[in-house]
C-alpha positions as CSV (number, residue, x, y, z in Angstrom):
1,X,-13.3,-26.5,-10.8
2,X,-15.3,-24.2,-12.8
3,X,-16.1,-26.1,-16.6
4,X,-14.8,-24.3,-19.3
5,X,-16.6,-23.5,-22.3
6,X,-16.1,-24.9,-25.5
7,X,-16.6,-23.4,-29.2
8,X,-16.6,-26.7,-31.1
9,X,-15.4,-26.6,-34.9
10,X,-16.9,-28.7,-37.1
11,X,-13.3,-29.7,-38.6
12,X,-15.0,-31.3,-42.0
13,X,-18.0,-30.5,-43.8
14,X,-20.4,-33.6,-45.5
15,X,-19.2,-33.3,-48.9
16,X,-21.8,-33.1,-52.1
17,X,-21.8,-36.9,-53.1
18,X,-22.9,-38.6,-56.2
19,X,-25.6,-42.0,-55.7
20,X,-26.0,-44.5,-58.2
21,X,-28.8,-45.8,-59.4
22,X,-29.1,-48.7,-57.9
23,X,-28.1,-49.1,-54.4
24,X,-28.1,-45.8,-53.1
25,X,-24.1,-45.7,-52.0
26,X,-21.5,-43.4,-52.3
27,X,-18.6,-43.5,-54.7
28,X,-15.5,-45.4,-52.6
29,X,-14.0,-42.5,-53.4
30,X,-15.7,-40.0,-52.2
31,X,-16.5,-41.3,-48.8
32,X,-18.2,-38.8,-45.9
33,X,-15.5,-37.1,-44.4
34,X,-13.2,-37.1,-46.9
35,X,-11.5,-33.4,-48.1
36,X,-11.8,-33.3,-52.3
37,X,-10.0,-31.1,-54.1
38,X,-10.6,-27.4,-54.2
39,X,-11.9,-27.2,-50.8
40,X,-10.0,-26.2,-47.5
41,X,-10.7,-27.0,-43.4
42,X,-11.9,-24.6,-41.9
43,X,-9.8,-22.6,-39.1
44,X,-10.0,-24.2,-35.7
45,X,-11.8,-21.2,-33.8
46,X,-9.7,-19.9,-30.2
47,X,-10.7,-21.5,-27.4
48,X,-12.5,-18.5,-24.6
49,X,-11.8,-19.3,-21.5
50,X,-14.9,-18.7,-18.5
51,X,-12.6,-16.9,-15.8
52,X,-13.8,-16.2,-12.5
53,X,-12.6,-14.1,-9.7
54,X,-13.9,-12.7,-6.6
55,X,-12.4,-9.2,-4.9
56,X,-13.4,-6.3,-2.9
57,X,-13.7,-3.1,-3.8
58,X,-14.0,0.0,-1.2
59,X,-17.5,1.5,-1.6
60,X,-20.1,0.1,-4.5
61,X,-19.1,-2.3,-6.5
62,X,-19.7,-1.8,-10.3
63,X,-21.9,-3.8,-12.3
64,X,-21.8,-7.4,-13.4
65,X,-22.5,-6.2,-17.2
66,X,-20.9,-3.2,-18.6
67,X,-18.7,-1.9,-21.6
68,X,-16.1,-2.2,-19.3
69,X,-16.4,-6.1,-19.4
70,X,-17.3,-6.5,-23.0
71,X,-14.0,-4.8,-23.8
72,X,-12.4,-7.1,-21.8
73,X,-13.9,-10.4,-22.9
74,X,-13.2,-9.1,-26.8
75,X,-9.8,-8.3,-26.5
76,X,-8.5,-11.2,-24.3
77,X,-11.3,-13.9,-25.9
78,X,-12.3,-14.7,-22.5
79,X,-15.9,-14.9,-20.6
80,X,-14.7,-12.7,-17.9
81,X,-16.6,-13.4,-14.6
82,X,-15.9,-11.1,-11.8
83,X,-17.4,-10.9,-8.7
84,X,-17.0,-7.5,-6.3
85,X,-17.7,-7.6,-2.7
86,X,-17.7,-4.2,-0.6
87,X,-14.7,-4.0,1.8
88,X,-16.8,-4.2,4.7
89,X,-18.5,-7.4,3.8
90,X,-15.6,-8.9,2.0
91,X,-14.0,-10.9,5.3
92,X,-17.2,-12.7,5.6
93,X,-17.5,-13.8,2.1
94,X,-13.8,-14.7,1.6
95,X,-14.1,-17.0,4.6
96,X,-17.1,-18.4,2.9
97,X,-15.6,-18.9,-0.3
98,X,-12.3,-20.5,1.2
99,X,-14.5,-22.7,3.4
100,X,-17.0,-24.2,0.2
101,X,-13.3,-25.8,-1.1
102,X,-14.5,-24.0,-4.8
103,X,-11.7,-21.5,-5.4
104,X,-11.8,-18.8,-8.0
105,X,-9.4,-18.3,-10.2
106,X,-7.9,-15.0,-9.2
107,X,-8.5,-14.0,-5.9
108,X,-7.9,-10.5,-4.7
109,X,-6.6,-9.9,-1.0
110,X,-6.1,-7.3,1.5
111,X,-2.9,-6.8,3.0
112,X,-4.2,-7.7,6.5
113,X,-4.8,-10.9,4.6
114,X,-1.2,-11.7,4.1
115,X,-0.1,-12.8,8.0
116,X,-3.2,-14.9,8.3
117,X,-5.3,-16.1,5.3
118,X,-2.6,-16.3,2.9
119,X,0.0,-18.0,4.9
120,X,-2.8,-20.7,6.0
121,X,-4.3,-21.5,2.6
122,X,-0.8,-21.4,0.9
123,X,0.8,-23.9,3.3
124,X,-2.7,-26.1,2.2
125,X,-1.6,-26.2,-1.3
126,X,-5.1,-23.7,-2.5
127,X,-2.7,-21.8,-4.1
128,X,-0.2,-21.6,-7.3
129,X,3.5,-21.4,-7.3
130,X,4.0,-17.6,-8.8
131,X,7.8,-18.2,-9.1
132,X,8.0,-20.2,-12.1
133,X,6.3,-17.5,-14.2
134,X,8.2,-14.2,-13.1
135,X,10.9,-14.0,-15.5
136,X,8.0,-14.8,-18.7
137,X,6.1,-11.4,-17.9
138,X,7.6,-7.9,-17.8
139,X,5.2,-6.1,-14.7
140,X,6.6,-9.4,-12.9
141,X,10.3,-9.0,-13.7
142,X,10.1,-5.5,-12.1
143,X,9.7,-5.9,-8.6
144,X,12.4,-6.0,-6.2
145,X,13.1,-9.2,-5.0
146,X,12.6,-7.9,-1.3
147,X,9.3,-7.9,-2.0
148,X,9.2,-11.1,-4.0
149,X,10.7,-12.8,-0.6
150,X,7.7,-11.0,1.7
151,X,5.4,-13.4,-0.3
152,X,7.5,-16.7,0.9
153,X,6.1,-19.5,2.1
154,X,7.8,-22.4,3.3
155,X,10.1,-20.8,0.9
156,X,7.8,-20.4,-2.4
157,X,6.2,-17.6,-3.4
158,X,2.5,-18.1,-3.7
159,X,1.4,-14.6,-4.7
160,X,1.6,-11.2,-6.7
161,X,2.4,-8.2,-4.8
162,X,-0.1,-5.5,-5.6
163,X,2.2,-2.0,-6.1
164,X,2.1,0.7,-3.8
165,X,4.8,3.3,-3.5
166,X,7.2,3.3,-0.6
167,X,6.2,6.4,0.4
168,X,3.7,6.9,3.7
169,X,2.4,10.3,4.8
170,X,4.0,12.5,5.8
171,X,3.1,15.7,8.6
172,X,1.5,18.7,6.9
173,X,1.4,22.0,8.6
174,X,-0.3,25.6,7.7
175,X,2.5,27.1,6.4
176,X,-0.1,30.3,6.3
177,X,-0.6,30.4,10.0
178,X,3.3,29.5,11.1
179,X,4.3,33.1,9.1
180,X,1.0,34.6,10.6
181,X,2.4,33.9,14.2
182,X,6.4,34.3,13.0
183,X,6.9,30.7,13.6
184,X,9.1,28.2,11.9
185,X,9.0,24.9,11.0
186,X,9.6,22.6,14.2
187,X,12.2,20.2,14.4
188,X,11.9,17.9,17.2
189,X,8.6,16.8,19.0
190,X,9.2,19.7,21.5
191,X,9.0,21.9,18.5
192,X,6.0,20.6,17.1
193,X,4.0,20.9,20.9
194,X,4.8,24.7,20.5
195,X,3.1,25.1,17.4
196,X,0.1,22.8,18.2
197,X,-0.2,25.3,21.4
198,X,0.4,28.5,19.2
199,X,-2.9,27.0,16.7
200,X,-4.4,27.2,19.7
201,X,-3.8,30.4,21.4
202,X,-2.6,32.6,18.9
203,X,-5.3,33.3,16.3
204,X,-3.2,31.9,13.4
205,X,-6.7,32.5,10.9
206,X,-6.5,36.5,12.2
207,X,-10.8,36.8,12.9
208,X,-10.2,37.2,16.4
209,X,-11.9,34.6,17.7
210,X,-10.5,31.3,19.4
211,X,-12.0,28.5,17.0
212,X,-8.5,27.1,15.7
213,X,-6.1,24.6,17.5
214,X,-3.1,22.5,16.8
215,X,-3.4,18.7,15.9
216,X,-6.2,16.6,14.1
217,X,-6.3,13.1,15.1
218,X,-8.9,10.5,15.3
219,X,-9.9,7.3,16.7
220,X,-6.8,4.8,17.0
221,X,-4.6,7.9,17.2
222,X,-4.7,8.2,13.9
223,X,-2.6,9.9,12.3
224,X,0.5,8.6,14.3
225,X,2.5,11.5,13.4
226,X,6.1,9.8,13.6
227,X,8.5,11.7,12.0
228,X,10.8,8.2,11.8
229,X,10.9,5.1,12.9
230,X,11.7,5.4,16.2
231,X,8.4,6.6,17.0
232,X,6.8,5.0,14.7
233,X,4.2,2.6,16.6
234,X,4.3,-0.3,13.6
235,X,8.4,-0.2,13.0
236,X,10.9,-2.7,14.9
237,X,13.2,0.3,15.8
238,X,14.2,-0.3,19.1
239,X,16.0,-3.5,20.8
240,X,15.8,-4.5,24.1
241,X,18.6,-5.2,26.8
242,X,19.0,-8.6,24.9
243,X,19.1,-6.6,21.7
244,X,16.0,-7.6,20.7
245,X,13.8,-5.7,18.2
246,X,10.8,-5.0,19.8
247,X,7.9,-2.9,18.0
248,X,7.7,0.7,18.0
249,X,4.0,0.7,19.8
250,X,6.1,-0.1,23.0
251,X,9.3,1.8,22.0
252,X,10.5,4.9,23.8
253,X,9.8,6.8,20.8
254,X,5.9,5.5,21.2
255,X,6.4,6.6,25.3
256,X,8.0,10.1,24.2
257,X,4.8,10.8,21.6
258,X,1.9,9.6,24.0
259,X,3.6,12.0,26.6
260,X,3.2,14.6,24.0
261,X,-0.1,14.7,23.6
262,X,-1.7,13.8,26.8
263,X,-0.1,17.8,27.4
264,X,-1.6,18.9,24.3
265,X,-5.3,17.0,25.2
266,X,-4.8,19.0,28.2
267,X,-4.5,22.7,26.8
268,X,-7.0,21.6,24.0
269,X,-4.6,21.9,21.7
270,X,-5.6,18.6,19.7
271,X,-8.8,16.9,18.8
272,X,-11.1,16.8,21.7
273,X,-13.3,13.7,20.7
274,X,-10.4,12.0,18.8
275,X,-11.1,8.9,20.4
276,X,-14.2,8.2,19.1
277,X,-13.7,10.7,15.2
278,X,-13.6,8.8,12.4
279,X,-11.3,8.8,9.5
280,X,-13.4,10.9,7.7
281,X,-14.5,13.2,10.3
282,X,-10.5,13.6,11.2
283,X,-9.8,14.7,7.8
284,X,-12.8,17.8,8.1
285,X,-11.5,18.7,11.5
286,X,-8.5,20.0,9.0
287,X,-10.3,20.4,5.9
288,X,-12.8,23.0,7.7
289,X,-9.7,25.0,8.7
290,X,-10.2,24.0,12.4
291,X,-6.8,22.3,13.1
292,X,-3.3,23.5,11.3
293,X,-1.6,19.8,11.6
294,X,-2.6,17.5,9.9
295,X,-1.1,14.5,7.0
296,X,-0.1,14.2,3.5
297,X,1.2,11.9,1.1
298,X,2.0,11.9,-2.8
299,X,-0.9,9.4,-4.0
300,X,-4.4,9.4,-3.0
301,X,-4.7,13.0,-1.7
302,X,-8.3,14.6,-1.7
303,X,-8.8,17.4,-4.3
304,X,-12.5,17.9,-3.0
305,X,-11.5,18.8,0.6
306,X,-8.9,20.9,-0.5
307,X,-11.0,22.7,-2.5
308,X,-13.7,23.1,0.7
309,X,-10.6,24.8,2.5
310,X,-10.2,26.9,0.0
311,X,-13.2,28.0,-0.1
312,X,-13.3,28.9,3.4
313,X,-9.4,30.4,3.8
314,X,-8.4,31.0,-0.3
315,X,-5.0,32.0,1.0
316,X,-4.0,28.4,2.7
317,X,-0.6,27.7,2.0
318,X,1.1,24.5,3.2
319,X,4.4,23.0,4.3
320,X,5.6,18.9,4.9
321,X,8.0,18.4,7.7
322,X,11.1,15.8,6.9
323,X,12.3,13.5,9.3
324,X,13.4,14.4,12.4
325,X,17.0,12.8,14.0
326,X,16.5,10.8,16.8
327,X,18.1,9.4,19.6
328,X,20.7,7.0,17.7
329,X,21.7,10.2,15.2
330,X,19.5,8.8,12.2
331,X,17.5,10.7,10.5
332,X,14.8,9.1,7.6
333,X,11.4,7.8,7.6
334,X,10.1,4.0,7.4
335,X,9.5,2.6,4.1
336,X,6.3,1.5,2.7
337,X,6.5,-2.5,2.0
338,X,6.2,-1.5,-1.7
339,X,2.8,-3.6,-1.5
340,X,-0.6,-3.2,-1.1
341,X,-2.5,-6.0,-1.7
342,X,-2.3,-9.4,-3.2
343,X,-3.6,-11.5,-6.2
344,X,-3.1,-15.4,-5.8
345,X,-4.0,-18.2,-8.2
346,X,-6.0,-21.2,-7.9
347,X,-3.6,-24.1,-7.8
348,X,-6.0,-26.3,-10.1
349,X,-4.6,-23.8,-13.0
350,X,-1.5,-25.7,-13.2
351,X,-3.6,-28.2,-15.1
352,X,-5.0,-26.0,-17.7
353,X,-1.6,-24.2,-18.7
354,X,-3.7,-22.1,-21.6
355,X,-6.0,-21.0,-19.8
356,X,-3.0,-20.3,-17.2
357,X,-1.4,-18.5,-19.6
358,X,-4.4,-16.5,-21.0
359,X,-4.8,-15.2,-17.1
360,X,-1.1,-13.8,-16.9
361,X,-1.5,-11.7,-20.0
362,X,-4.5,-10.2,-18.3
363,X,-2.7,-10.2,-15.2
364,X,0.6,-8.3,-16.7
365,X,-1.4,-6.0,-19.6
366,X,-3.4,-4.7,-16.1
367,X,0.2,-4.0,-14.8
368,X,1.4,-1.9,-17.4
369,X,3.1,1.0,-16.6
370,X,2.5,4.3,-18.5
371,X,4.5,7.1,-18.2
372,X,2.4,10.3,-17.8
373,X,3.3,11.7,-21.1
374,X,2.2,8.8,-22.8
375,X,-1.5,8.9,-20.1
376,X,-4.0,9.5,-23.0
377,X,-5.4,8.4,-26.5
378,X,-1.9,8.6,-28.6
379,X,-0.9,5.5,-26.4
380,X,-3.4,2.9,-27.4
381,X,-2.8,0.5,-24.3
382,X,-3.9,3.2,-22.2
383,X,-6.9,4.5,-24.1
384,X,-8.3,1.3,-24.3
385,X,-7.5,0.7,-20.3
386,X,-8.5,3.8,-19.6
387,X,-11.7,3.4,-21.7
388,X,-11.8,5.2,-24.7
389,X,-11.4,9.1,-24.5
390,X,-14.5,10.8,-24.7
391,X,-16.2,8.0,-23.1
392,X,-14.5,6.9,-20.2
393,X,-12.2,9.6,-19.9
394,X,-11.4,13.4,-21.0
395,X,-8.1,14.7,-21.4
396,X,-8.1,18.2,-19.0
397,X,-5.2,20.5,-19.0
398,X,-3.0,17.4,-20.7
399,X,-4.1,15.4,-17.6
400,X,-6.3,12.4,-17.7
401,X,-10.1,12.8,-15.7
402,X,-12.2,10.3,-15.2
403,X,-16.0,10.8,-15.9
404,X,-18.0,11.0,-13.2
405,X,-19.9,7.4,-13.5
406,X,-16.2,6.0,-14.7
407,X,-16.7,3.4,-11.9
408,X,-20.2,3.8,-11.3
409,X,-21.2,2.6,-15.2
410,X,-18.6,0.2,-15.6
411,X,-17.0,2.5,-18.5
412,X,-13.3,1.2,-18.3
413,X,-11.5,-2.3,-18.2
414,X,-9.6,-0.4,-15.6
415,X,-12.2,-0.7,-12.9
416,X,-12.7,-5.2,-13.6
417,X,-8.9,-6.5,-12.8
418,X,-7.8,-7.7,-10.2
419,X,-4.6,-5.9,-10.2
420,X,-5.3,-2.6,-11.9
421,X,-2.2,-1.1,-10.2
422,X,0.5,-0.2,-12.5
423,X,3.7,-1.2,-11.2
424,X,6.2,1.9,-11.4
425,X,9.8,1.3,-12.0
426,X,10.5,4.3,-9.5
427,X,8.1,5.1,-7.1
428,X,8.9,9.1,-8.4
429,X,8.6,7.8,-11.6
430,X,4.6,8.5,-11.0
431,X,5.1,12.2,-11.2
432,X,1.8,12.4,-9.0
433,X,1.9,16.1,-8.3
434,X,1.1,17.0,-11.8
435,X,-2.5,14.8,-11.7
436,X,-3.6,17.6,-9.4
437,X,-5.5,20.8,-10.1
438,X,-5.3,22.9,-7.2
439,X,-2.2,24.6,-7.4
440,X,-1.8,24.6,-3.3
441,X,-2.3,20.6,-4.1
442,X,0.1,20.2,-6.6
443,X,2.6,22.4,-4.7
444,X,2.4,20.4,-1.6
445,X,2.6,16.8,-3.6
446,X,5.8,17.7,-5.5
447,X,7.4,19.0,-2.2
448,X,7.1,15.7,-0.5
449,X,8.1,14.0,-3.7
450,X,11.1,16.2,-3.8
451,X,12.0,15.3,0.0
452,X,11.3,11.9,-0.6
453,X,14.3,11.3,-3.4
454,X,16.5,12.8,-0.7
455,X,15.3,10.7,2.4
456,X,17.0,7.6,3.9
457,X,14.1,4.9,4.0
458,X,13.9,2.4,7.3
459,X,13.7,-1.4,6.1
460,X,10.8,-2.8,8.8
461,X,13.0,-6.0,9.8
462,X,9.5,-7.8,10.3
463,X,8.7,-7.6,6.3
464,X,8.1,-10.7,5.1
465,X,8.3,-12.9,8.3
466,X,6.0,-14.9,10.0
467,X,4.7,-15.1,13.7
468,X,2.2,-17.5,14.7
469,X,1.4,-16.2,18.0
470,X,1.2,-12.8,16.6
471,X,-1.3,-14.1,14.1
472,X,-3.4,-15.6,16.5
473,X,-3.1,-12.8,18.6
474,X,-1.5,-10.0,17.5
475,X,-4.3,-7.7,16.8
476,X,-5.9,-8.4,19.9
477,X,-3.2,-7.5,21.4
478,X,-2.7,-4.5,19.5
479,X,-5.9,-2.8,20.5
480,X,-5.3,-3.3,23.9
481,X,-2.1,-1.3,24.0
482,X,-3.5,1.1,21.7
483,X,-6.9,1.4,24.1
484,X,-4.2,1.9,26.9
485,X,-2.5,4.9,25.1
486,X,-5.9,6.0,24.7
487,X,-6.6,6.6,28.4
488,X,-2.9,8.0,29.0
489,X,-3.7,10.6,26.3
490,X,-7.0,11.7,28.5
491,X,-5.7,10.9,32.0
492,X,-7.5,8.3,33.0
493,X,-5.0,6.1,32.8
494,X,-1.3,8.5,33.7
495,X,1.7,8.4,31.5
496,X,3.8,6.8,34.4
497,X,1.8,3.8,34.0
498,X,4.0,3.1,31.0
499,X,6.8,0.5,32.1
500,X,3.4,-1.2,33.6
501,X,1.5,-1.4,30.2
502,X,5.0,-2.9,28.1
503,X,4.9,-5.3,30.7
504,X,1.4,-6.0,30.3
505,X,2.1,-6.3,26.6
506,X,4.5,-8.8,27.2
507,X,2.7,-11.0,29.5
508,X,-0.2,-11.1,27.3
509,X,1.7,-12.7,24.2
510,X,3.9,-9.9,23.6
511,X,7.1,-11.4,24.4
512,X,6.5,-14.8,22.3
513,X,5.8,-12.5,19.5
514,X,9.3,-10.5,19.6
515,X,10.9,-13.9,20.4
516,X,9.5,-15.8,17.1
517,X,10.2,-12.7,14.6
518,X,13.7,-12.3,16.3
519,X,14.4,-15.7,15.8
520,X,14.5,-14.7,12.1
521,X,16.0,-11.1,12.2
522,X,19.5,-11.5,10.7
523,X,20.4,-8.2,10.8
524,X,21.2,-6.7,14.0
525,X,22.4,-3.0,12.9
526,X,19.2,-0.4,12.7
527,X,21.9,2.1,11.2
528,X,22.2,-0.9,8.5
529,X,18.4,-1.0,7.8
530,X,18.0,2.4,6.7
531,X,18.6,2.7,2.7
């Protein structure tokens, strides 16, 4: 445990004392240590508390001194000690950190953390019983208690969801090119293959050349495209003949998909080297006004490369699709597990329930949520967050911007917690479309956030639960399929092969993995599951 440091008071001052002549003592009455009259103890000074903490951050971490920190340590009377690790390298320095037995205080994890690292540490007692505390801290209080019971472990809750909305992206079409080539929005899958081929043949960008085509998708098949979760590759949607949930990336959904675009790879009407495209070499293959499909979703959309298509077509327009019904009649998309992340405690902090406490008003203040009207310097909480306007921040069009070395310089306590999140009290309570300033942006955001208030969401029945063999092997497992889909999508491996590769999946581990979440799947309806 890290030793805390201590501001000692001196709690009595040696007091001005008379000496006799002869034998050099003090008066009995004024011995040392004694208050006399007239004078007053000092005040006992607050206690700071070091804090430490280790978490990733995705791209460069900011620095280790900053105002950002100093605002931090003044407000709270802490020694704030963070320590930021780039995503890439954070796996190897967790494993580290977990392995030396010399836990942090706060730890921040990834969600891919939750199935394996969590659920191991927690069941070793590294970590601190959240539950206790909930009710005591507002940003706590908030969250749904299906999300609460994802964190469960051996039936305690060991850690602090991290917010994200429930919404996930969303298709995005050229609404510009559909009315170029008189077409409408598609439907069904069926649909959508007719448009992709249109991109592709029908000169949707009117220069008379062939240089567009339909769908842009990466390595992973990336974006997955499902319009619902029964084809979406990560939902249990479908049952088996036992009535089973089994996941989506073997579903018939999954099958139907694949068999889509092996016909598109075909007629070039997707991305040729989407195997091997990154995420951010998918996203130009759009961006550049090459491909007319793409994604979307209300938070986290890139104003620079709409901008760059902009530039290069200024009349872009664009249009989401909504779900589309499947094959049971439902019609909605799969919800988001309202998480994104997680901060856990060090269980040595139930001994030092100050400095406990201290780390849960950090914890909640960084959890605040501000409605946008209230998103600048009239609301102190979030001018202080935010880091000062003028300094940290400017206030453009009534909409807060970030300076450009906001994160770079350290400028805001924003950028040091943990948990720096707000968690929402409606996910459309965010209003995102309006922190955009490209109109075709904004547009596009505050459509889907308009569909999205109208959409039945999909409750994954796997939220929360634990499988063993699928954390052992899972992922592996995973890739394989998905390497398999990969090859069906460019022929070297047919389509037909499909009732082959679910069996594959199932020999491999697959069916211990459907048999130890069912074994804790209550519910048995899909229709029920959707919300």
């Amino acid at each position: 445990m890290l030793k805390k440091r201590r501001l000692t008071a001196v709690m009595a001052a040696l007091l001005s004392i008379s000496v006799a002549a002869c034998g050099g003592q003090p008066k009995a009455e004024e011995k040392p240590g004694t208050t006399t009259r007239g004078e007053e103890k000092p005040a006992q000074t607050e206690q700071t508390y070091e804090i430490s903490t280790i978490d990733f951050r995705y791209g460069d971490p900011p620095p280790t001194s900053s105002p950002g920190l100093d605002m931090i340590n003044e407000k709270f009377k802490v020694d704030y000690k963070p320590v930021f690790v780039p995503n890439t390298a954070f796996d190897e320095k967790i494993n580290a950190v977990f392995a030396s037995g010399k836990i942090p205080d706060m730890i921040g994890l990834m969600s891919a953390d939750i199935k394996n690292r969590y659920n191991k540490f927690a069941k070793q007692g590294a970590f601190l019983d959240i539950e206790p505390y909930i009710q005591e801290y507002p940003s706590l209080k908030v969250v749904p208690d299906f999300i609460w019971d994802a964190m469960r472990v051996n039936g305690k809750i060991y850690a602090i969801p991290q917010y994200s909305p429930k919404y996930q992206v969303v298709t995005v079409l050229r609404k510009d090119w559909l009315d170029k080539l008189g077409l409408k929005p598609p439907t069904n899958y069926e649909e959508l293959k007719e448009v992709a081929l249109a991109f592709t043949n029908g000169d949707p960008d009117g220069n008379s050349k062939k240089d567009t085509y339909g769908i842009a998708i990466g390595q992973d098949i990336n974006p997955n495209f499902n319009q619902g979760p029964y084809w979406d590759p990560d939902a249990w949607y479908h049952q088996d003949a036992q009535g089973n949930y089994i996941p989506g990336i073997i579903g018939e959904g999954r099958r139907e998909f694949i068999t889509m675009l092996s016909e598109l790879y075909k007629q070039g009407a997707m991305t040729k080297d989407y195997a091997i495209l990154n995420w951010g070499d998918t996203n130009k293959e759009f961006y550049s006004g090459k491909a007319g499909i793409f994604i979307g979703t209300p938070r986290g959309m890139s104003q620079d490369y709409m901008n760059g298509l902009l530039s290069i077509h200024p009349d872009a327009q664009f249009i989401s699709l909504g779900p589309f019904e499947d094959n049971y009649g439902n019609k909605g998309l799969t919800s988001g597990a309202g998480y994104n992340g997680i901060t856990v405690l060090s269980a040595k902090l139930a001994d030092e329930p100050e400095k406990l406490k201290k780390i849960f008003e950090m914890i909640d203040f960084g959890r605040q949520f501000y409605p946008q009207d209230q998103r600048n310097d009239t609301n102190a909480d979030f001018d202080w967050w935010s880091g000062k306007v003028g300094v940290g921040y400017d206030m453009q069009d009534g909409v807060q911007v970030n300076k450009e070395n906001f994160a770079s310089d350290g400028l805001a306590p924003s950028t040091y917690f943990v948990d720096n999140t707000s968690w929402a009290p409606q996910d459309f309570d965010n209003d995102y479309s309006i922190t955009y300033q490209t109109k075709q942006l904004a547009d596009l955001v505050e459509e889907i956030e308009s569909m999205y208030k109208e959409i039945k969401l999909y409750a994954n029945p796997i939220n929360g639960l634990e499988s063993p063999t699928d954390n052992s092997k899972g992922a592996e497992l995973r890739k394989y399929v998905m390497d398999e889909q990969v090859k069906m999508i460019a022929g070297t491996r047919p389509v037909s092969d499909w009732d082959k590769l679910v069996q594959e999946y199932l020999d491999k581990g697959g069916a211990q993995i459907i048999q130890e979440y069912n074994a804790n799947i209550k519910e048995k309806d899909p229709k029920a599951l959707f919300k």
